[in-house]
PyMOL commands that place a pseudoatom at each C-alpha (Angstrom):
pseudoatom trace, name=CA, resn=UNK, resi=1, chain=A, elem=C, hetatm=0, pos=[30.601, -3.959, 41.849]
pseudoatom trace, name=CA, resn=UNK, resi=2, chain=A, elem=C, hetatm=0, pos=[31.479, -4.839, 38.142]
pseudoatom trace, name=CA, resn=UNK, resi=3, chain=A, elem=C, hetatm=0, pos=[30.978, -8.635, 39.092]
pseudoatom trace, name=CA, resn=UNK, resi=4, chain=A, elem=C, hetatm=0, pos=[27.448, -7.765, 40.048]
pseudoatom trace, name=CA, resn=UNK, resi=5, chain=A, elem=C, hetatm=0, pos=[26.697, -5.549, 37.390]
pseudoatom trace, name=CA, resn=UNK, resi=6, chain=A, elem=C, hetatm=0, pos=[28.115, -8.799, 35.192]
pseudoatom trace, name=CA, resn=UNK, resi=7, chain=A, elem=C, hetatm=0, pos=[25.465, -11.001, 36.830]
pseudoatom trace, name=CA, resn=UNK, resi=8, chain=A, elem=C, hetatm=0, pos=[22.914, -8.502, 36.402]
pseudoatom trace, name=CA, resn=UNK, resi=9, chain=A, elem=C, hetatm=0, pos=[23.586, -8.106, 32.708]
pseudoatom trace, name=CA, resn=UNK, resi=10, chain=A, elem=C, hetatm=0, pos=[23.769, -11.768, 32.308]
pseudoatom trace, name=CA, resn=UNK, resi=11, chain=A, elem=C, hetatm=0, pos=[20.915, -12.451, 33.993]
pseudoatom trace, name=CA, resn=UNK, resi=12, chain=A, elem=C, hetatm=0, pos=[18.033, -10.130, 32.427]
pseudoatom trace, name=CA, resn=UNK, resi=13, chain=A, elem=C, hetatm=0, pos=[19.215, -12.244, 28.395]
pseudoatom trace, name=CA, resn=UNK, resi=14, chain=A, elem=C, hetatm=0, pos=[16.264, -14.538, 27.710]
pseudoatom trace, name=CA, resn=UNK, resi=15, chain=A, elem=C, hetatm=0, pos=[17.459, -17.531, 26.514]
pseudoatom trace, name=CA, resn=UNK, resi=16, chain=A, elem=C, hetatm=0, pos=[17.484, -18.151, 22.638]
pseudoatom trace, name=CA, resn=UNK, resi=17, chain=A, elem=C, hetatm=0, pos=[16.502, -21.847, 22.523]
pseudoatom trace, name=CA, resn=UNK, resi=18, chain=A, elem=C, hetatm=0, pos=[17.563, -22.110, 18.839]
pseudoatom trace, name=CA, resn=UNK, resi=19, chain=A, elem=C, hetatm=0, pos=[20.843, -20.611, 19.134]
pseudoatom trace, name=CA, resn=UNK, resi=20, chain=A, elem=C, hetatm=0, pos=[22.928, -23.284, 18.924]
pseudoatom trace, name=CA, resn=UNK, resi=21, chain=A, elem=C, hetatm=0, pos=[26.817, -23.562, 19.224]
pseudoatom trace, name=CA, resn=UNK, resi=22, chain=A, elem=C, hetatm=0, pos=[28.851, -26.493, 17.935]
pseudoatom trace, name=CA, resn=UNK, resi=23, chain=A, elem=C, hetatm=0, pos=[32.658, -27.097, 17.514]
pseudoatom trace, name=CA, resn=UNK, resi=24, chain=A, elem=C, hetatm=0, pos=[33.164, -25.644, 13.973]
pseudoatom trace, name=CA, resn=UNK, resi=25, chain=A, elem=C, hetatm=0, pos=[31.030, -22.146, 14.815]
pseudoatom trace, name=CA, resn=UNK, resi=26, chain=A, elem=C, hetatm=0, pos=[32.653, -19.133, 14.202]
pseudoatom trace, name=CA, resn=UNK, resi=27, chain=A, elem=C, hetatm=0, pos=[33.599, -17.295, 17.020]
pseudoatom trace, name=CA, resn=UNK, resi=28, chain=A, elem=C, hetatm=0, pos=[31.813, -14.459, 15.883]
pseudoatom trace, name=CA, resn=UNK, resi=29, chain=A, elem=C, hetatm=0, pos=[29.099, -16.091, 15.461]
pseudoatom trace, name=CA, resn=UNK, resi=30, chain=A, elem=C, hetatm=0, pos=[29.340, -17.583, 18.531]
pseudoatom trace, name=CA, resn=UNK, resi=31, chain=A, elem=C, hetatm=0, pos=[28.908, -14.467, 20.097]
pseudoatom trace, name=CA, resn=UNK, resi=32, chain=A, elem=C, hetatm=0, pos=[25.999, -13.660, 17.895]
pseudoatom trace, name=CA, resn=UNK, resi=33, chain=A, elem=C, hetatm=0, pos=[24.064, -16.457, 19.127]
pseudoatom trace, name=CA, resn=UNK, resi=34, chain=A, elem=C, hetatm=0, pos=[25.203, -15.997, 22.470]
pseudoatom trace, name=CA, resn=UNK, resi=35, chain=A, elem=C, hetatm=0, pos=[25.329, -12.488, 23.324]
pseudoatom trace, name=CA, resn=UNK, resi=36, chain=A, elem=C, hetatm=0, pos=[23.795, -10.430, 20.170]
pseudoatom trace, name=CA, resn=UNK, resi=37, chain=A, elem=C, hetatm=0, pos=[20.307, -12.267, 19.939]
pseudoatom trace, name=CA, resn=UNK, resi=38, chain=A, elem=C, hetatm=0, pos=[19.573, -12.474, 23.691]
pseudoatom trace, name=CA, resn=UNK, resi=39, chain=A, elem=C, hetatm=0, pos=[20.429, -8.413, 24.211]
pseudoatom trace, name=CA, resn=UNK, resi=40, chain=A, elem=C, hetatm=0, pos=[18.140, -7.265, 21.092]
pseudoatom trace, name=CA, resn=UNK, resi=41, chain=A, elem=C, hetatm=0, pos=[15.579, -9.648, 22.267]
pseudoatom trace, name=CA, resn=UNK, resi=42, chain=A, elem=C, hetatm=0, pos=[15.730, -8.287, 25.334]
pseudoatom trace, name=CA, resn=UNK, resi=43, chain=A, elem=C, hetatm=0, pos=[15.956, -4.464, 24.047]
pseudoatom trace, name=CA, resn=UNK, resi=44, chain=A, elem=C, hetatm=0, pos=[12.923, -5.175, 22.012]
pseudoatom trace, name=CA, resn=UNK, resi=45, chain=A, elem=C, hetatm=0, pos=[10.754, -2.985, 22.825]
pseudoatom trace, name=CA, resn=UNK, resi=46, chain=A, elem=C, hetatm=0, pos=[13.516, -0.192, 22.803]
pseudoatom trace, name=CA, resn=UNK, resi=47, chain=A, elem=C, hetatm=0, pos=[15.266, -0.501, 19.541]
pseudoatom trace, name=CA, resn=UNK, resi=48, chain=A, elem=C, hetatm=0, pos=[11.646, -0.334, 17.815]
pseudoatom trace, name=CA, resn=UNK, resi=49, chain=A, elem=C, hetatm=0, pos=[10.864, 3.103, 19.647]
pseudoatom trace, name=CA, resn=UNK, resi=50, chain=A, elem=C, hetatm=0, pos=[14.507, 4.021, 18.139]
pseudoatom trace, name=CA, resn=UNK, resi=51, chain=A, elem=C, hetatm=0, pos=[13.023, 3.329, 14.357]
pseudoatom trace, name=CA, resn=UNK, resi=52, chain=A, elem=C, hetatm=0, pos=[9.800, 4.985, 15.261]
pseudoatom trace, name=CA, resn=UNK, resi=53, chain=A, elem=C, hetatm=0, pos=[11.180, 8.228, 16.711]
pseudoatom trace, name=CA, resn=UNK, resi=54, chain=A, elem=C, hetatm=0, pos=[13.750, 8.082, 13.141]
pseudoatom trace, name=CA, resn=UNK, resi=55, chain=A, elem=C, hetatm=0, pos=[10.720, 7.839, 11.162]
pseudoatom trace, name=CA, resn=UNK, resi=56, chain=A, elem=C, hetatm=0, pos=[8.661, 10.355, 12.895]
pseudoatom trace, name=CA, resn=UNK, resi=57, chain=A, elem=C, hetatm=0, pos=[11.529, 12.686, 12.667]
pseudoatom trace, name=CA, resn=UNK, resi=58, chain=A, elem=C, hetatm=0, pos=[11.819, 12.178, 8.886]
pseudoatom trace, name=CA, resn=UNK, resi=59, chain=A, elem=C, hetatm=0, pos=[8.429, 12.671, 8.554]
pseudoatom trace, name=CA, resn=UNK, resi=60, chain=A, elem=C, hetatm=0, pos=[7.928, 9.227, 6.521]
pseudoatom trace, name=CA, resn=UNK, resi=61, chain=A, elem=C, hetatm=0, pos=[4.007, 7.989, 6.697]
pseudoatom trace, name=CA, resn=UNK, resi=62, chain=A, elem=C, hetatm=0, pos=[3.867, 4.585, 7.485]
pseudoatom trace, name=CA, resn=UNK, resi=63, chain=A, elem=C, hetatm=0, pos=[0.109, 4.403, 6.626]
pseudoatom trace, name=CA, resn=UNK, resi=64, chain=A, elem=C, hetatm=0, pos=[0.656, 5.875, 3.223]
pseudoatom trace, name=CA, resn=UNK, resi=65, chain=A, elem=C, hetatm=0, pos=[3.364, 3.751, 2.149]
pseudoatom trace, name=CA, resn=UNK, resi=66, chain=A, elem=C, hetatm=0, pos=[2.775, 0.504, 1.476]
pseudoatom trace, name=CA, resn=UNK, resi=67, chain=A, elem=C, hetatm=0, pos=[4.568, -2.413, 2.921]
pseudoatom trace, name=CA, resn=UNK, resi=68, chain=A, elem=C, hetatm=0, pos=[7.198, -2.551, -0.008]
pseudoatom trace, name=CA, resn=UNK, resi=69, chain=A, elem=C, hetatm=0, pos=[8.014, 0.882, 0.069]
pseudoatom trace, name=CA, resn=UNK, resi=70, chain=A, elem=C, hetatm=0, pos=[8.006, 0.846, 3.854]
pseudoatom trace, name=CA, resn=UNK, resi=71, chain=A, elem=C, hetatm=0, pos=[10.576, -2.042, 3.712]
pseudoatom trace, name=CA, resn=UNK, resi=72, chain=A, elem=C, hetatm=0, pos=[12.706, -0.404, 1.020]
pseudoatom trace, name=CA, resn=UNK, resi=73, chain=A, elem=C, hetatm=0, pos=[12.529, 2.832, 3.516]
pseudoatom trace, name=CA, resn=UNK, resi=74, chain=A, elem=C, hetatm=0, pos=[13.609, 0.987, 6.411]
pseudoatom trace, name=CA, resn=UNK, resi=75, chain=A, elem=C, hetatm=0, pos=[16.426, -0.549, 4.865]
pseudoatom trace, name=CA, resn=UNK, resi=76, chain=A, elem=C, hetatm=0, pos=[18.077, 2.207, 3.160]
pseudoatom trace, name=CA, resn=UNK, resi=77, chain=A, elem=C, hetatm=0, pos=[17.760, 4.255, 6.261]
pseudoatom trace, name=CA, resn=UNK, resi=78, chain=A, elem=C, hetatm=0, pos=[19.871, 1.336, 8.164]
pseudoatom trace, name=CA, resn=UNK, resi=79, chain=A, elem=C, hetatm=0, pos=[21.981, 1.562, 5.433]
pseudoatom trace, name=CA, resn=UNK, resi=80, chain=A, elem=C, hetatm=0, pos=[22.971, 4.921, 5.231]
pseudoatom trace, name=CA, resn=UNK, resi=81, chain=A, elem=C, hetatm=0, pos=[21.988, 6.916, 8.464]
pseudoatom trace, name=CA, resn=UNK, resi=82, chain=A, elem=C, hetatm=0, pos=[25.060, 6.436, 10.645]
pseudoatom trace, name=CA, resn=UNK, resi=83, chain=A, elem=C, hetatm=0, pos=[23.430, 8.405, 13.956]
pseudoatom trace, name=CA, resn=UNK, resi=84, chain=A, elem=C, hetatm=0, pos=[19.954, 5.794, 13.475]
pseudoatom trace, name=CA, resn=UNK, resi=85, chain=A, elem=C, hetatm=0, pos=[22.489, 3.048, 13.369]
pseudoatom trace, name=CA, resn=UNK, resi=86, chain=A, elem=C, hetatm=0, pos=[25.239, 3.951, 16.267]
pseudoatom trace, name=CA, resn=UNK, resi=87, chain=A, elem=C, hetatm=0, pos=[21.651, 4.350, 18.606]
pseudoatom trace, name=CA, resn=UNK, resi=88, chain=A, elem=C, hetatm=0, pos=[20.834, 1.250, 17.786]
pseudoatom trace, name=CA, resn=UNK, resi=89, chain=A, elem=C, hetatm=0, pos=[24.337, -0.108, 18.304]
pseudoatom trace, name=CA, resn=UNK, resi=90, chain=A, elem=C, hetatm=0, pos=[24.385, 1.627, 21.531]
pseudoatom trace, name=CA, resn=UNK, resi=91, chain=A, elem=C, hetatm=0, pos=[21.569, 0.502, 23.058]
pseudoatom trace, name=CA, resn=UNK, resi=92, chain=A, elem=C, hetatm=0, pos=[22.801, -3.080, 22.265]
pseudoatom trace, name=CA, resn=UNK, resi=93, chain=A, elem=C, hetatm=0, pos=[26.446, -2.565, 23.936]
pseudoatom trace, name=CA, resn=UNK, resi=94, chain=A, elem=C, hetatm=0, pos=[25.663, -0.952, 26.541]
pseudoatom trace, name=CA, resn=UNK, resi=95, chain=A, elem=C, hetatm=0, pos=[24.471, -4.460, 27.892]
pseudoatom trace, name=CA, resn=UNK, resi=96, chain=A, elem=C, hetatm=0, pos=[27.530, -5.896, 27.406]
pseudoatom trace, name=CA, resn=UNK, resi=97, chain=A, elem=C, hetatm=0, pos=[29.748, -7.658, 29.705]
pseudoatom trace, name=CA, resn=UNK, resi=98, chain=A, elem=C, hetatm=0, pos=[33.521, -6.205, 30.124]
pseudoatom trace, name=CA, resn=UNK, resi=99, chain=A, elem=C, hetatm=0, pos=[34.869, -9.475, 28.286]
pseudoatom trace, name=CA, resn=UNK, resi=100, chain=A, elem=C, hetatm=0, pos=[32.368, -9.108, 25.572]
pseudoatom trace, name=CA, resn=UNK, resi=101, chain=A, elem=C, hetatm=0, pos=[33.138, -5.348, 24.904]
pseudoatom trace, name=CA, resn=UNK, resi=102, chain=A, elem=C, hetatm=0, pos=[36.562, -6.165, 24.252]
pseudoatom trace, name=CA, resn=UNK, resi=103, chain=A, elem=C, hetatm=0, pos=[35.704, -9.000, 22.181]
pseudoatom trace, name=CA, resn=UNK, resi=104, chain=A, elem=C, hetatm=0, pos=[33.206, -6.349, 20.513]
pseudoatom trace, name=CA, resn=UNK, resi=105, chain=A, elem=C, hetatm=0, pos=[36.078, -3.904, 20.003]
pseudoatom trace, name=CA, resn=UNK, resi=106, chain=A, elem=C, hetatm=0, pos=[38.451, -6.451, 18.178]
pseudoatom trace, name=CA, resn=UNK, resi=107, chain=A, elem=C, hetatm=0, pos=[35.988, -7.604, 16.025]
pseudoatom trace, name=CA, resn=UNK, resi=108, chain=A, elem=C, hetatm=0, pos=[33.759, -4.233, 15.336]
pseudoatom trace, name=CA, resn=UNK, resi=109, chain=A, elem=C, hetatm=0, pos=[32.858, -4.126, 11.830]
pseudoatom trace, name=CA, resn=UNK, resi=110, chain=A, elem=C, hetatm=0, pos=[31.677, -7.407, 12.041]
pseudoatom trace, name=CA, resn=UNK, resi=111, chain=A, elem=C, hetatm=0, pos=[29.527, -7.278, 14.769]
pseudoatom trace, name=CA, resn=UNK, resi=112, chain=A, elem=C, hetatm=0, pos=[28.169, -3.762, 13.837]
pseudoatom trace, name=CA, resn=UNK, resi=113, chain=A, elem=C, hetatm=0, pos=[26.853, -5.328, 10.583]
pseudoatom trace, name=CA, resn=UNK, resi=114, chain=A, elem=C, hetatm=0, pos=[25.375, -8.097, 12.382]
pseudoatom trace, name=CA, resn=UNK, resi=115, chain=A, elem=C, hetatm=0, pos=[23.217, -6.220, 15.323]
pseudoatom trace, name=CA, resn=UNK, resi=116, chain=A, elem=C, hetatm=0, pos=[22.458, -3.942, 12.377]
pseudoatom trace, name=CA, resn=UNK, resi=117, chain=A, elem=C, hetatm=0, pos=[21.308, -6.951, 10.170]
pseudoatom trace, name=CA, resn=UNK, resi=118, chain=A, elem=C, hetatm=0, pos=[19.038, -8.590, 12.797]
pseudoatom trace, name=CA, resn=UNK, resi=119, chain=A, elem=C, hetatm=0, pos=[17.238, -5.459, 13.701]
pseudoatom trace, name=CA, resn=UNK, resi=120, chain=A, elem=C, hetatm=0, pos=[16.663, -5.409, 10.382]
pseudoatom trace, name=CA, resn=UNK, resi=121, chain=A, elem=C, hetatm=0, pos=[14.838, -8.956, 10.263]
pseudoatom trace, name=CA, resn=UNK, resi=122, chain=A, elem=C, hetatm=0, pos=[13.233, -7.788, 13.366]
pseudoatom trace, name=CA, resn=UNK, resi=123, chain=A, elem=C, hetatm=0, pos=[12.114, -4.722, 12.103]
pseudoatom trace, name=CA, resn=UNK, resi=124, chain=A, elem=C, hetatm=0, pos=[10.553, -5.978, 8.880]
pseudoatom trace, name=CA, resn=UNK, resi=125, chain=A, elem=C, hetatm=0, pos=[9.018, -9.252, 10.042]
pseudoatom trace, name=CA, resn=UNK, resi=126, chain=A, elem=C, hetatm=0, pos=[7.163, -6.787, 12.999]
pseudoatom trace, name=CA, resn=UNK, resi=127, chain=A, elem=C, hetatm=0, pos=[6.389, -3.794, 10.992]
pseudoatom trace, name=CA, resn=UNK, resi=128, chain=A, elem=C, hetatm=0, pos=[3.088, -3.939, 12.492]
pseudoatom trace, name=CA, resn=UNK, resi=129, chain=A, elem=C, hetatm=0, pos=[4.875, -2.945, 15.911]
pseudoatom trace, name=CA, resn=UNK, resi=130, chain=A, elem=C, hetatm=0, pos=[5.336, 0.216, 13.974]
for i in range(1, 130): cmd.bond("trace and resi %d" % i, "trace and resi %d" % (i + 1))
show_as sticks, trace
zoom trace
């Protein structure tokens, strides 16, 4: 069972042709390239419903705001809204494999900051999605 569900998981990542691993990466890194990228790539479409349902909830118009103030929004609220940020960490561990979760939970504050940081490119080079 937890083979297959390994396979699965492994199997739905697109590949990130640009992620590129040499000798001298970091390990965490590594796993960014490896493991982070291809799970929010392939969560997409779920972590940007996340932002939108944070945004509706605070009541913050996008249309109103202009871009600026929509990016300075966007990144305060990643910076200081620990329930927005533990969904979107959530929704990025639960894909991962058994071996990768405990590499995850030796190496936690790291990694947090880093799925946190590329949503945030994500989010801000797409705000059109929004």
């Amino acid at each position: 069972m937890n083979q297959d569900r390994n396979a699965l998981v492994l199997k739905l990542r697109p590949e990130i042709k640009k992620a590129k691993i040499t000798e001298t990466t970091l390990n965490v890194e590594a796993f960014q390239n490896t493991t982070l990228r291809p799970i929010i790539k392939f969560q997409h479409a779920v972590l940007f419903l996340i932002l939108k349902k944070y945004i509706t909830d605070v009541h913050f118009d996008l249309q109103a705001n202009s871009v600026e103030k929509t990016t300075n929004f966007i990144t305060k609220a990643l910076q200081s809204n620990t329930q927005l940020n533990l969904q979107i960490t959530h929704n990025v561990t639960a894909f991962f494999t058994p071996d990768e979760f405990e590499f995850y939970a030796e190496n936690s504050k790291e990694i947090h900051k880093r799925i946190i940081q590329i949503c945030k490119e994500r989010y801000l080079t797409n705000l059109n999605a929004l």
